[in-house]
N, C-alpha and C positions, 0 to 999 in steps of 0.2 A: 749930569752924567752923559757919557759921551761913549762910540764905541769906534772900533776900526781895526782891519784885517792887518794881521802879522804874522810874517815867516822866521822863522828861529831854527838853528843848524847847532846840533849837538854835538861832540864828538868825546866816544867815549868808547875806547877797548878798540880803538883803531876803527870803528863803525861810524861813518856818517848817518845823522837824523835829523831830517826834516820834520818840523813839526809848524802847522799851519791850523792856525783856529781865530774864531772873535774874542776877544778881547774885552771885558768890560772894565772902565776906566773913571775911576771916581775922581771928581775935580780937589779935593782935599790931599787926597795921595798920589796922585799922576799913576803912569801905568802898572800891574800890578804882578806879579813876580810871573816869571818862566812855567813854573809847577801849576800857578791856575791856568797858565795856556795851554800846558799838555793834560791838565783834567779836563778841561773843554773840550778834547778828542774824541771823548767818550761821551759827547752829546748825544749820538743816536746809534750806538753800543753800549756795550758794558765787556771788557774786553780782560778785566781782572777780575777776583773774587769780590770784592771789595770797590770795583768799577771804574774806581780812579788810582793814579800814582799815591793820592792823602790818605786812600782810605775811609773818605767822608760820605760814603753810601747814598752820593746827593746828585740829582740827575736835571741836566738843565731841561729839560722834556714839562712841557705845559698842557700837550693836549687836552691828557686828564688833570683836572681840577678841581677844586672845592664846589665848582659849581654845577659841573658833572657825573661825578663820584658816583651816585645812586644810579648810575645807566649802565655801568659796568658790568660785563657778562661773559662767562668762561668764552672764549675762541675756539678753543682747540686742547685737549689733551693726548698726550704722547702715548705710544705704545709703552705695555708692562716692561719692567726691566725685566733683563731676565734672571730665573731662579729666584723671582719676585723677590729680587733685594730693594733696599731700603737707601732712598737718598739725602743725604744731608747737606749735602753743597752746593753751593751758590749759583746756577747759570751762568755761563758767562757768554757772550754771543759778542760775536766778529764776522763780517762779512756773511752777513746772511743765516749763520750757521750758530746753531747753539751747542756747548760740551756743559757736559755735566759725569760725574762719575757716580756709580753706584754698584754696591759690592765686587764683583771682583771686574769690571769693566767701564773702560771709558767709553761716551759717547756722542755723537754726533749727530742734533736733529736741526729739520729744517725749520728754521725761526717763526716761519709765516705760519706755516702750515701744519706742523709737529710731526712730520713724516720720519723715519730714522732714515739716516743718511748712511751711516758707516757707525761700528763700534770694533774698541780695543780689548781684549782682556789679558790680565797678568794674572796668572796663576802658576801657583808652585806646584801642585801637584800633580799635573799633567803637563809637562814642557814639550810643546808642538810646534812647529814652524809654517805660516802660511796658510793656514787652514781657511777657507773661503766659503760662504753661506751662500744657500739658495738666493737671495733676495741681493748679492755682490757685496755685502758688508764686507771690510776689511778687518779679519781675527786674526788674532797673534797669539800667541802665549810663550810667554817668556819666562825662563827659571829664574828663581830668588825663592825669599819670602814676604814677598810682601803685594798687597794690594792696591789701587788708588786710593789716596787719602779723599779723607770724608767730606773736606773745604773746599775744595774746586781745585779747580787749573789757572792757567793766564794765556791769552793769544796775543801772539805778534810775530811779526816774517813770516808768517805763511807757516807759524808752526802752533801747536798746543802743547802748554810745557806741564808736567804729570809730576809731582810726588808722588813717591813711594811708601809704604810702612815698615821696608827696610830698612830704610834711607838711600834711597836711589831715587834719581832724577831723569825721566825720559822725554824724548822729545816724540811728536807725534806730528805725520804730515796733516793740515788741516785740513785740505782738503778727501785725502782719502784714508786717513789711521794708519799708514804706513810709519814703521816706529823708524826714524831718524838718525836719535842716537840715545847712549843709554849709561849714564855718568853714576857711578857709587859715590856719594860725599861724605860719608863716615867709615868704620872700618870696615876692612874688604879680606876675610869673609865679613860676614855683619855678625858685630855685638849684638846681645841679647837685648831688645828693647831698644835699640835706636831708631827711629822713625823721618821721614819728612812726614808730618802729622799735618802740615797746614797746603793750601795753595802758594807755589813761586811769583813770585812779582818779575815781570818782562820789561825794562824798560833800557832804552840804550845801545843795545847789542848786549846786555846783559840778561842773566838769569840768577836771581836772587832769591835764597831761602834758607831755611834756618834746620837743624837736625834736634829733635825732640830725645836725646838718649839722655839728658841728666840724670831722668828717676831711675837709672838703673847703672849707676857708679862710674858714668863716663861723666867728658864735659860738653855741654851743650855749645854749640859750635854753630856760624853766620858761613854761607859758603856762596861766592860767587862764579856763574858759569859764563863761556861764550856760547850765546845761544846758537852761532851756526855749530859750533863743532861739538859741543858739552867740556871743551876742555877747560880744568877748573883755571881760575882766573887768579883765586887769592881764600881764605880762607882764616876766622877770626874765632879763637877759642873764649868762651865769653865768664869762663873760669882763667885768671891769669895766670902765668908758670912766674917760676925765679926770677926776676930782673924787670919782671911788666911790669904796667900801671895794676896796682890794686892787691898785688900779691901777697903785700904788708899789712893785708884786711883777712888773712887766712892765717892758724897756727904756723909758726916758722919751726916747730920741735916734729912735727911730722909730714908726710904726703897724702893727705888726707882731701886736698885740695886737689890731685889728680882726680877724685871722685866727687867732684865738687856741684853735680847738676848746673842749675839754669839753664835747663835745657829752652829750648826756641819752640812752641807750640805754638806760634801764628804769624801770618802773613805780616812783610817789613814794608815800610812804605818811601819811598821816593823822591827826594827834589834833588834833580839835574841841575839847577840852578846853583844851588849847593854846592852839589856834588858828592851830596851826601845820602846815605841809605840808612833809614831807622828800623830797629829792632826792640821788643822787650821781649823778657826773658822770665823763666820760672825760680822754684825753690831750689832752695838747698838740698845737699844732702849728708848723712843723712839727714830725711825730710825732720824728725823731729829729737835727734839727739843732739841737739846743739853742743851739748857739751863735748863733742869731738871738735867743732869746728868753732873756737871761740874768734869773735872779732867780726864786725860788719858783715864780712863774705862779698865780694865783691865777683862777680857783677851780677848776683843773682836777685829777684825781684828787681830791675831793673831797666831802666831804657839807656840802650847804649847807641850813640850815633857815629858812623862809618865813612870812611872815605869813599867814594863807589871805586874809584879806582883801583887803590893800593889794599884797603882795609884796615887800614891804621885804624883805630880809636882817636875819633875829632872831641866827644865829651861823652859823658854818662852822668846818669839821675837813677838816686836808689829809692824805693817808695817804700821798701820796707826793709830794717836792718837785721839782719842775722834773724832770718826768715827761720821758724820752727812750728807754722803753721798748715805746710804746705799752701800758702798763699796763692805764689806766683802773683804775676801780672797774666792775665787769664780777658784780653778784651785788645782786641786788633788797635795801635795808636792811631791816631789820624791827625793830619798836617791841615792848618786851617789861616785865616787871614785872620788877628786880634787886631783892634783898635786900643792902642796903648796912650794915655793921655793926649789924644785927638790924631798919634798916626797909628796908622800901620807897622805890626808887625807880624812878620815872618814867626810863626806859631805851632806845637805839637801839643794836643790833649794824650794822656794817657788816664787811664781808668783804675783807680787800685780796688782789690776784689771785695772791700768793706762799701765803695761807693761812694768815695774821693776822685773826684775830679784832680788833675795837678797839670798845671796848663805851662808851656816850658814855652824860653827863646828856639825858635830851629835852632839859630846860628851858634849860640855859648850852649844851652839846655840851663839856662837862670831861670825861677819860678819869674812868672810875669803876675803872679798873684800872691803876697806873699804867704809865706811858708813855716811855723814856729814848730821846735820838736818839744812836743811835750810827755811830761814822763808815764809811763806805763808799769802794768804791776811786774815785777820781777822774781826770777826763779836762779836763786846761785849755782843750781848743778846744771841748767840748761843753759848757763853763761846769758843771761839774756842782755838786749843792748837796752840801757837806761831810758830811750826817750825813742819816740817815733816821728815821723814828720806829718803835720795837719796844716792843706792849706787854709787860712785865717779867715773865718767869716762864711767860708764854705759848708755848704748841705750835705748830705750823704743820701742816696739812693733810696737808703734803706733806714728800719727806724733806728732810732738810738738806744743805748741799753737801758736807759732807763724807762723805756716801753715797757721792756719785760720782767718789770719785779711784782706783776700780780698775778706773772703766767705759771711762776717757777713753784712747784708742788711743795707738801710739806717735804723732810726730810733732804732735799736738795739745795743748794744756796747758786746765786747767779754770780756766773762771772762773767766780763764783755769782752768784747773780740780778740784785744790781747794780753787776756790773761791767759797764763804758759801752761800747755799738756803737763800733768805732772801725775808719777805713780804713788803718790801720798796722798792727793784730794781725789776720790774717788765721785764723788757727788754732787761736783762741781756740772750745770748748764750753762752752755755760752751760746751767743750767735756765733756764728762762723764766717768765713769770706766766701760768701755767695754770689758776689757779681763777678759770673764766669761763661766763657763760650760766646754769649751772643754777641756779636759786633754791633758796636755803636754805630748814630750816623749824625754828621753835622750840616744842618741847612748852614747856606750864605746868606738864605735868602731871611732867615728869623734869627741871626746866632746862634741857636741853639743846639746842643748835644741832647741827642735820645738816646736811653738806653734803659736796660730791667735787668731787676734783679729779685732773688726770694731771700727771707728770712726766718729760722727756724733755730731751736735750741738744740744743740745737741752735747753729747755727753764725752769723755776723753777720749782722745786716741792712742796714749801711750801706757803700757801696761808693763810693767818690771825693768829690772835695772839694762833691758839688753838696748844701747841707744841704735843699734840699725832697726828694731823692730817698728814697723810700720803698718796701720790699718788704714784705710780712709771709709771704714763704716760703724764708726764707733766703737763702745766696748760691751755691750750687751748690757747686762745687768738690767734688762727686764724696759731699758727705756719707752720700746715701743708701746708697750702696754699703758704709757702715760697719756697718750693720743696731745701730746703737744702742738701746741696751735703753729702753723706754716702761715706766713704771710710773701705774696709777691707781689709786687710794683712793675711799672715801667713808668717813663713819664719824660720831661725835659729839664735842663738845667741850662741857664744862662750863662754863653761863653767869658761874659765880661767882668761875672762876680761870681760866677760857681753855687748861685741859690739856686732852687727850684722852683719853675715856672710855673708846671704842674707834672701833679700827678696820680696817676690810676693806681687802686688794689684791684687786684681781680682774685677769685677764689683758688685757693691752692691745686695745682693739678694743670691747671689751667693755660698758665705765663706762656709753657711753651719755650724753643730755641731760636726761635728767628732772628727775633733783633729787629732793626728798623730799618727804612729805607724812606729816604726824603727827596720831592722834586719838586723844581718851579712853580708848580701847581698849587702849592701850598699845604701841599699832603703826605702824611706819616703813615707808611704801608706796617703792619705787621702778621706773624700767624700766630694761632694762640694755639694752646695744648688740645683744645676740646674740637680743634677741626675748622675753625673760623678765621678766613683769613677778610682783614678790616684796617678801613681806611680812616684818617682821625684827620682833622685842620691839625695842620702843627705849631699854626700859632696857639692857638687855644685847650686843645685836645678834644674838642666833640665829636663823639663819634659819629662817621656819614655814610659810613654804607660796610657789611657786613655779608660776607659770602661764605658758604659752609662746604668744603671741600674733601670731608672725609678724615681726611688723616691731620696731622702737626704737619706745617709747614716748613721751609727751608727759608734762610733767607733769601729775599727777593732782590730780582733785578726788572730793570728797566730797559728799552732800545725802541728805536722807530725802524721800518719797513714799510716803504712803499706811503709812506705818509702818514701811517697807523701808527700811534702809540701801544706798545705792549708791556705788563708786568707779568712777568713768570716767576714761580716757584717750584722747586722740588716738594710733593709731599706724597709721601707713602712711595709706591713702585711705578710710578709716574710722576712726568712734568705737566701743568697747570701753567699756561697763559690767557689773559684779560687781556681784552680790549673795549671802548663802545661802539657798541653795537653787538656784541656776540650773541650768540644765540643758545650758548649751556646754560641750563637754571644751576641753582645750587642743588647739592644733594640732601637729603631729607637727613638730619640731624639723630642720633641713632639713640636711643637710651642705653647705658651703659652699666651691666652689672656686676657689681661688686663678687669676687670669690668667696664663696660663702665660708668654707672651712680656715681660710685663713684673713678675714678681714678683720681687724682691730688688733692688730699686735703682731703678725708673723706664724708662722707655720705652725700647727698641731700636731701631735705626734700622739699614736694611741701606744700608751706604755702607761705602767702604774707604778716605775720606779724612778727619782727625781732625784739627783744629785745638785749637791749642795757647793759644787765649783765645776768652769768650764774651761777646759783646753781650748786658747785663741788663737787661731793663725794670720797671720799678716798674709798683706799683699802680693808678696814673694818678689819684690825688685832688687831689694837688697841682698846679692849673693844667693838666691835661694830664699827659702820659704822657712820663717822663724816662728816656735809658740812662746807661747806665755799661760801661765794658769792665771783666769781672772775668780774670786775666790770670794766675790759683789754680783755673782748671776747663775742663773738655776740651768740644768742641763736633765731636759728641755725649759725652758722658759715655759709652753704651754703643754698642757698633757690633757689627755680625754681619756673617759674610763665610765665603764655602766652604773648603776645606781650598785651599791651593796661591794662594791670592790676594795680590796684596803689599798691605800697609796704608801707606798712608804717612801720616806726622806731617808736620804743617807750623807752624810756628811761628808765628805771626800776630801778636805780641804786640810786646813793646817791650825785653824784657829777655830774658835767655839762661833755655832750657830743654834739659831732658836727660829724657828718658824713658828710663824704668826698668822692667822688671820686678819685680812685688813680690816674687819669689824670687830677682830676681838674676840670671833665665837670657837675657836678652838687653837690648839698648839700640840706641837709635837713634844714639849719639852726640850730643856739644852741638851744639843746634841755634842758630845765632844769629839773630835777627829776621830774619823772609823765608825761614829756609832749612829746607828738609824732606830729611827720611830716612826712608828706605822697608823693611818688614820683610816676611818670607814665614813663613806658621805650617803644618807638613806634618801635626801632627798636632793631631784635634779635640780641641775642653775649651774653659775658659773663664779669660780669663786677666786676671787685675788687674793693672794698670800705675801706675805715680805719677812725680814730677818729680823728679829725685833733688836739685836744688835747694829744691824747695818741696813736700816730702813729705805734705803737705796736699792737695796734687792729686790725686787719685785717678779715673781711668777705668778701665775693662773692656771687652773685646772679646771675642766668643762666635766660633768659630770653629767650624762645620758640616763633617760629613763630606763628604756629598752631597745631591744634588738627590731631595726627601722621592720623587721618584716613582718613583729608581731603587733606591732602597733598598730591602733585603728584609729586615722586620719581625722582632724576635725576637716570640716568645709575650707576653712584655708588652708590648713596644711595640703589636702587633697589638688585643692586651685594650685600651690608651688609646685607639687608633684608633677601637673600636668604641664607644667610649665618649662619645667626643665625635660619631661621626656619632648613635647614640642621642640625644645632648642637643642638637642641631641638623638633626633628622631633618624639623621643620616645612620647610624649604628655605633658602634663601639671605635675607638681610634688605636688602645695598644693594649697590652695584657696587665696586669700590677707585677708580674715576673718583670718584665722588662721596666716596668716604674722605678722598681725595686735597684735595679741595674744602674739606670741613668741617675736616682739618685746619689749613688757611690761615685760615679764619673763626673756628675755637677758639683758636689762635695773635693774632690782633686782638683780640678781644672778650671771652674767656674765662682769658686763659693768667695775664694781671696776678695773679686771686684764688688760682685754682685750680693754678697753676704751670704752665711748660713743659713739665713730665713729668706731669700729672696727680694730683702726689702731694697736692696740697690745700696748707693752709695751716690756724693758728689759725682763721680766718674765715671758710673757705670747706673743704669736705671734699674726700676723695680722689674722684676720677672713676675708677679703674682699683682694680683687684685686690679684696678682700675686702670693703672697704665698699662698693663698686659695686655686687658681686654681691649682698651682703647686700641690699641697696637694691630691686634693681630684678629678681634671680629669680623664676621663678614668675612674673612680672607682664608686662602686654604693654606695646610700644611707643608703644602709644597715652601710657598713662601715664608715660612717659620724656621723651615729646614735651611732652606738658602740662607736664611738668615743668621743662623746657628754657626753653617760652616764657615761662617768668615772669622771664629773664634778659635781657641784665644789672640786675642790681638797682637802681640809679638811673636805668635807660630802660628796663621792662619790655616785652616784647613790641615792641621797635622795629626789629627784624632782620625783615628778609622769611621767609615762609614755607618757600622752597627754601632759605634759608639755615641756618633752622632745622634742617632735614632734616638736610643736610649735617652738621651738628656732629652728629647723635643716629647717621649712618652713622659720622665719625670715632670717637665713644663704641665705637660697638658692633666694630668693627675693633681695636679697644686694649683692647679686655677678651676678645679668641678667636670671637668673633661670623663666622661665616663671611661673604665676600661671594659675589654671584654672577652674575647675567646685567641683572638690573634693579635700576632704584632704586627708594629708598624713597621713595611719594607721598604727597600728602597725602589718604588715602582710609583715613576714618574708620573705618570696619567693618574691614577688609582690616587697619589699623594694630592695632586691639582684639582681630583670630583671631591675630596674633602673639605667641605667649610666648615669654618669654625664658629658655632652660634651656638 
C-alpha cells in the first residue's frame, strides 16, 4: 500500500472546486475514487453533520486510540444555551469554529476553547432586525415559522447553511452569524407541516437537502441551492406526477398521489465523481390506509439517486413496498468502498428500520448482496404488496420474531414486523420498525457498519373504517399495564456479508440517540440514555473507557486544533469536548426516580366512574385531527379511590361487556349498552380488571386506605415522606387550578404526539416517569419552559405565554412536583432559582 498527494478540479453549477487531500492507494485496486478524496477533507474537521460527503461518521484522526482511550478528560464545556434549550445536533466545526443549533438559535463556538463566538435566532414570534448583545454576538430574528432544525448544519465558502422547520434554507456568515440569504424550498406561505427537518449537505457550489412535509398530505421533495446566492437550482418531487418514472406504482382512477408523502427526513449524501446526490425517503400516505393508494407507491421508503446537476432520477431502490407501517427509511445512507469478488466497488448501505442492512451499486443501485422477496402476511382491504425484499443470508439488528412468542401474554396472539394494522384483530402484539434516528457509521479501517436499534411489542394503530386516521401511539386498551419487555442493541455488522460481528443489549431506557462515530484509532464513540458517553474497540466491542456527562448525548464529532485531537457532543444545554490530557472529571452519576403516581401503566385519575370505551384521537396530520371509538380500552384505564367507595362501570359502547377480575374474585355482571354496575372494594391494593369477552381490555383501579393526613406513618413510610419534602424543600412550583388548566391545553395541543397518558410514542418521548426525570432533574424550570415553547413542532411558540405555563404546571403535577398557593409566572430569574429535585 502506497500513498501520494492529488489535486482534483470539480466543476459544478458553474463553481470551480479544488479539492486537495492524501490519497490512500491499495495495490490490488489502483487509486481509489474522487469521493474518498474529498472525505479526506475532513481529516482535521468535521464540516457536515455527518462529517463527510458518504456519510460514514469515520474520522481519519488517530491521536485517540485504543491504546489511549482511558486518559480521556472533558477539556472544556460551552456556555448554557439559552432559555436552557436542548441540543440534538451534531457539531460540525470548520476553521476553528464549531455551529451547532439548539432551540430557537444557531451558534458559534470557539473549537479550542468553548468560548461563544456569535449566535443566530429565528423566531416567529418576535420579528426584530439586528438586535446586538452586550458580549457582540451577532442576533437576528427573522419571521416565518419555523426554528433551526435539530441535525446540524453544513460549512463551506465561508458560509453555515441552516434548515428550517418551515422549510426554509438560510445561509449564515461564518464568521460573524450575519444571515446571507434566505431561500423557502417548499410552499410559500408554508403548508402545514412541511419542514427542512435534517442538516443540508454543502458540496460543489451547491446546497442540498431534502423537505420533510409528506406526513401532512404534500410530496416530499429533494431541492438543490446555489450556495452563493440560495437561488434554487433544480428541484425533484420524490412522489412522481403523470408521465414520470413510477407514476404507474400509484392508483391511476384518482389524485391521491398528489398527497403521496416520502417525505426527505435526513441528510443526502454525495459523490462528485458521480455526479450524483443520494437521498432516502419516508412513508406513504395515508401513512396506514393503504387501501387508497394501491400499488408499490413509488418512491416512498426508498433510496433515490440524482443527478447533482439537473436532478433527473439516475436510479432508485424500494426497501419497502406500499409501506402501511409508517416505516420510512429513518437512518442517514452512507457511501463506502465494497470489495466485490476481489475489486472494488463504488458502494451505498442504507439501513431499513426492522434492521436490514441492503448494500447497493452507487453507480446502477443493483443489490451487491443478493436480495429474494419473500412473502409476507397480507390484508385485502390494506391492498397489501405480496412479498417484501430480504437481503439473503443477512442479520437484522434486532431480534427476530420468533424471540418473542414466550413474551406475548395470555389473551394476545403475536404478529411480526409485517403483519398489516387492521381494525378486525384487535389483539394482535408485533415488534415494530425501530431502527430510527440514529445515524450509522462505517469504519474503512474494520468494514464494518455500527448502528442500534430497540425492540418492543406493541399493539395496533388503526382503529375503524376511516383510512386517513393515524395514531403513532398505539391504541390503548390497557397495553401499558402489561409492562412488556423493551429490548435495545447496538453493535456491528460486516460490510461484506451483512452478519453481525457483535453485539451489545443494554437495559431499556438506556440505548439513547447518538449513534456512533468511528476513527483510525480503532474506536466506536457513543452516548447512552443514562448520561454515559463511551468508547468501545470497534473491532471487537470491549468497552474502554466510560465518561458520565449528565445528560443523553448528541452525536458526536471529531476535528484536530493545534495538534490536539477533540470529540464533542451536544448533551443537555451545552456542548462537551474531550481531549488527552483534560482536566474535567466526570460528573457524579445521579440516581434517578421513578414518578410515583404514574409508574407502571400511565396516568391515575381520582374518579370512581369507568367507562367501558374511549374516544381516540389521531395525530392530526392528515387534514386535521380525526376520532375513533376504541370499544377494547377503559376510560380511564387507571382510577384511584378510598377504601369503602363504590366504583361503577358503565358501558358506553355498542356491544356487550362483562368486567372481570383478573383473579376472578369479583364481576360486575353483563353489562349491555347503557347499562352500569357498581362495586365496593373494603380492602386497599391494587387491582387489575379486563372484559371477560374481550380479554385484551385491561384496566386497574388503586384503591387507598385513608385520607394521607390521617394516616399514621410506619418508619418507612415516614423515611419517603422526608424524603420527598428533602427533594421539594425549595417550596411549591404552581397551584392544582392551573394543573387543572394545562391539563385541558396538553390534552388539545400536546396529547396527538406525546399520548393521553404521557407515555410518548416513536416520535415524540415520554413526558412522565424516568425519561422525564432523567431530562429535566437538577435543572430549573426556566429550562423546561424553554423547552416547551418550541412546541407544537409545525407552529412553534404559537400558544400564548399562560398557556405555556399551564402545560409546564400540568408536567410538573404528573411527575410528584408538589402544588401550592401560587402559580407559575412568567418571571425569569424566579423561574432560573427553581430546581427541580
Amino acid at each position: 500500500m502506497q500513498g501520494y498527494s492529488r489535486c482534483i478540479v470539480i466543476v459544478l453549477f458553474g463553481c470551480v472546486v479544488v479539492l486537495t487531500s492524501f490519497v490512500t492507494v491499495h495495490s490490488q485496486s489502483g487509486a481509489q475514487s474522487v469521493l474518498e478524496d474529498a472525505a479526506l477533507l475532513a481529516v482535521k474537521e468535521w464540516p457536515l453533520s455527518n462529517g463527510d460527503w458518504g456519510n460514514t461518521r469515520y474520522s481519519t484522526l488517530s491521536q485517540i486510540n485504543t491504546q489511549n482511550a482511558k486518559d480521556l478528560r472533558a477539556a472544556w464545556i460551552s456556555q448554557r444555551f439559552e432559555d436552557g434549550a436542548l441540543s440534538r445536533s451534531t457539531p460540525v466545526v470548520k476553521d476553528g469554529l464549531m455551529f451547532v443549533t439548539a432551540g430557537t438559535r444557531v451558534y458559534a463556538i470557539n473549537a479550542k476553547t468553548g468560548q461563544s463566538v456569535w449566535s443566530f435566532q429565528t423566531d416567529a414570534r418576535k420579528p426584530v432586525a439586528g438586535l446586538e448583545t452586550t458580549r457582540g454576538q451577532a442576533e437576528v430574528l427573522i419571521s416565518g415559522q419555523g426554528l433551526p432544525n435539530s441535525q446540524g448544519v453544513a460549512a463551506g465558502e465561508g458560509k453555515v447553511f441552516v434548515g428550517i422547520t418551515d422549510g426554509r434554507v438560510i445561509a449564515l456568515s461564518q464568521k460573524t452569524g450575519e444571515l446571507l440569504w434566505n431561500r423557502q424550498t417548499g410552499e410559500d406561505p408554508p403548508h402545514r407541516g412541511q419542514s427542512v427537518s435534517s442538516a443540508p449537505v454543502y458540496a460543489g457550489g451547491g446546497v442540498f437537502t431534502g423537505l420533510a412535509n409528506g406526513d401532512f398530505g404534500l410530496r416530499g421533495r429533494v431541492v438543490a441551492l446555489d450556495a452563493k446566492t440560495g437561488h434554487e437550482l433544480w428541484h425533484f418531487f420524490t412522489v412522481p406526477g403523470p408521465g414520470e418514472v413510477g407514476h404507474d406504482t400509484w392508483p391511476q382512477d384518482s389524485d391521491i398521489w398528489k398527497q403521496g408523502g416520502a417525505g426527505v427526513w435526513l441528510p443526502g449524501t454525495v459523490d462528485p465523481d458521480l455526479g450524483m446526490v443520494y437521498f432516502v425517503t419516508g412513508n406513504g400516505v395515508p401513512q396506514t390506509g393503504g387501501e387508497l393508494r394501491a400499488g408499490d407507491n413509488l418512491f416512498t421508503s426508498s433510496v433515490v439517486a440524482l443527478d447533482m446537476k439537473t436532478g433527473k432520477l439516475r436510479w432508485h431502490y424500494q426497501v419497502i413496498h406500499h409501506d402501511i407501517w409508517d416505516a420510512d427509511i429513518a437512518t442517514p445512507p452512507v457511501l463506502y468502498i465494497a470489495q466485490v469478488d476481489g475489486r472494488p466497488r463504488k458502494a451505498l448501505a442504507t439501513m431499513r428500520p426492522d434492521g436490514y442492512l441492503f448494500l447497493l451499486d452507487r453507480e446502477t443501485g443493483k443489490p451487491l448482496i443478493p436480495v429474494e422477496e419473500r412473502p409476507v402476511p397480507q390484508d385485502r382491504l390494506a391492498k397489501t404488496a405480496a412479498t417484501q425484499p430480504f437481503p439473503v443470508g443477512a442479520d437484522s439488528i434486532l431480534p427476530d420474531c420468533s424471540e418473542w412468542k414466550d413474551k406475548v401474554p395470555p389473551a394476545f396472539v403475536l404478529g411480526c414486523t409485517y403483519t398489516p394494522f387492521s381494525f378486525d384483530n384487535f389483539n394482535v402484539l408485533a415488534p415494530g420498525f425501530t431502527v430510527r434516528v440514529s445515524p450509522m457509521s462505517y469504519s474503512s479501517q474494520t468494514g464494518y457498519f455500527y448502528t442500534q436499534g430497540s425492540a418492543t411489542l406493541g399493539s395496533r394503530r388503526r382503529l375503524g373504517e376511516d383510512p386517513w386516521f393515524f395514531t403513532v401511539g398505539g391504541a390503548g386498551g390497557g397495553i401499558a399495564l402489561l409492562n412488556l419487555p423493551s429490548r435495545s442493541f447496538f453493535g456491528a455488522l460486516d460490510s461484506r456479508t451483512g452478519k453481525i460481528v457483535w453485539k451489545k443489549e443494554v437495559p431499556p431506557g438506556t440505548l439513547g440517540r447518538s449513534g456512533a462515530i468511528t476513527t483510525a484509532g480503532g474506536l466506536m464513540f457513543r452516548g447512552g440514555g443514562d448520561g454515559n458517553f463511551e468508547a468501545y474497540d470497534a473491532k471487537t466491542g470491549v468497552l474502554l473507557w466510560q465518561f458520565q456527562i449528565g445528560s443523553e448525548a448528541t452525536p458526536a464529532s471529531t476535528y484536530e486544533i493545534d495538534g490536539e485531537q477533540y470529540i464533542a457532543m451536544a448533551a443537555g444545554s451545552n456542548v462537551w469536548a474531550f481531549k488527552l490530557g483534560g482536566t474535567i472529571q466526570p460528573l457524579e452519576a445521579r440516581q434517578r426516580s421513578a414518578a410515583g403516581s404514574t409508574a407502571g401503566g400511565g396516568l391515575v385519575f381520582d374518579t370512581n366512574h369507568i367507562e367501558t370505551a374511549s374516544l381516540v384521537r389521531d395525530i392530526g396530520v392528515n387534514g386535521g385531527q380525526r376520532y375513533a371509538v376504541d370499544e377494547h380500552t377503559f376510560n380511564p384505564t387507571r382510577a384511584r379511590v378510598r377504601v369503602g367507595t363504590w366504583v361503577t362501570w358503565m358501558n358506553n359502547g355498542r356491544i356487550v361487556h362483562t368486567i372481570v377480575a383478573q383473579d376472578g374474585s369479583w364481576t360486575t355482571g353483563t353489562l349491555q349498552p347503557a347499562e352500569e354496575s357498581s362495586v365496593t372494594f373494603k380492602t386497599p391494593g391494587t387491582y387489575t380488571y379486563i372484559c371477560r369477552q374481550h380479554p385484551w381490555a385491561i384496566g386497574q383501579l388503586i384503591v387507598l386506605a385513608e385520607s394521607a393526613q390521617d394516616r399514621v406513618p410506619t418508619e418507612n413510610q415516614a423515611r419517603q415522606r422526608d424524603t420527598t419534602v428533602t427533594r421539594n424543600a425549595q417550596a411549591s412550583f404552581y397551584t392544582a387550578e392551573q394543573a387543572r388548566r394545562g391539563r385541558s391545553q396538553y390534552t388539545q395541543t400536546c396529547s396527538s404526539c406525546h399520548g393521553d397518558d404521557l407515555s410518548g410514542s416513536g416520535q415524540a418521548p415520554p413526558l412522565v416517569g424516568q425519561t422525564f426525570l432523567l431530562h429535566w432533574e437538577g435543572r430549573n424550570i426556566a429550562d423546561l419552559l424553554g423547552k416547551i415553547t418550541t412546541m407544537p413542532p409545525n407552529s412553534p411558540g404559537s400558544l400564548s405565554p399562560e398557556t405555556y405555563l399551564d402545560i409546564a404546571a400540568f408536567l410538573l403535577q404528573t411527575n410528584d412536583f408538589p402544588a401550592g398557593q401560587e402559580e407559575l409566572k412568567n418571571n425569569s430569574e424566579a423561574l432560573k432559582r427553581t430546581i427541580l429535585k
